[in-house]
C-alpha positions in Angstrom: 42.1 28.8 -13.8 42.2 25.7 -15.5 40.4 22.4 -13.8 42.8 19.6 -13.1 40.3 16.7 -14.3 43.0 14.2 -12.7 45.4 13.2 -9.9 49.0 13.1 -11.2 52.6 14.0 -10.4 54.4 17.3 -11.3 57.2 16.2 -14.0 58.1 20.0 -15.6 56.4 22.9 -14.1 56.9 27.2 -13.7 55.7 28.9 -11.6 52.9 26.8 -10.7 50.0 28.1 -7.7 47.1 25.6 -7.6 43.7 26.6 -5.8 43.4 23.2 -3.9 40.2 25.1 -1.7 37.6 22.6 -3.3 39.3 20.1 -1.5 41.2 21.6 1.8 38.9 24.8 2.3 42.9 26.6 2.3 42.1 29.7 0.4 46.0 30.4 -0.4 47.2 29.4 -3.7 49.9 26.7 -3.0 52.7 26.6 -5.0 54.0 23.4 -6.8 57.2 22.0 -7.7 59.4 19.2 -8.4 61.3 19.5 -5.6 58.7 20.2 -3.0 55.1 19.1 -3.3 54.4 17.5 -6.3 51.4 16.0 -6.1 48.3 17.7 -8.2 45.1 16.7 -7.7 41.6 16.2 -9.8 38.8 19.0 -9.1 41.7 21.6 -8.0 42.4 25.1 -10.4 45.4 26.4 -11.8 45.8 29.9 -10.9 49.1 31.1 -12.0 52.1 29.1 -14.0 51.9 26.0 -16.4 53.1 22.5 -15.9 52.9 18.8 -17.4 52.1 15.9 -15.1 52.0 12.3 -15.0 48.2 10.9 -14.4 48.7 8.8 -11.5 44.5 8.2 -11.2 41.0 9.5 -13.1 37.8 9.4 -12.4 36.1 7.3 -9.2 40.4 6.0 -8.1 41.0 10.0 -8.0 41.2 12.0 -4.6 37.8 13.8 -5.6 36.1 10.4 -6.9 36.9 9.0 -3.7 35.5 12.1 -1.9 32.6 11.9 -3.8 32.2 8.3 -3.4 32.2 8.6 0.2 29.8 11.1 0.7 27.5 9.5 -1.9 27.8 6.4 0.9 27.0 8.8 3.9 23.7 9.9 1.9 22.8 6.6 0.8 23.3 5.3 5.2 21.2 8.2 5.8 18.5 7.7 3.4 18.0 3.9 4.8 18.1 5.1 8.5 15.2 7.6 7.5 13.0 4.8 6.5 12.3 2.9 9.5 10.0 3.8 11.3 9.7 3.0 15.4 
């Protein structure tokens, strides 16, 4: 499937089944629609169906930049503690 390299909201979509695992570790495909769950989100895969969607945020303001930026954090906290010594 198809990487969604954004965030953004559903606005026309069939039959659409995102694999959001990267980010929720759920292994079912969830399916999307206007009227119920909307929301798509960057560094998940389309698995079945096609769709347009308004980007709502890219890059670092994105649910996986924000993951990403936080666990760069945790690594960077970890990397000072290792340091000292005593």
């Amino acid at each position: 499937g198809d990487l969604l390299p954004a965030d953004g909201v559903l606005i026309q979509g069939n039959d659409l089944k995102i694999d959001e695992s990267a980010l929720t570790g759920e292994s079912d495909h969830v399916r999307k629609s206007l009227d119920k769950d909307p929301l798509l989100l960057s560094g998940t895969h389309v698995m079945e169906g096609s769709g347009r969607m308004v980007v709502t945020a890219v890059g670092v303001n994105s649910q996986s930049g924000i993951i990403f930026t936080l666990l760069g954090a945790a690594g960077d906290h970890e990397d000072e503690g290792s340091d000292r010594k005593g």
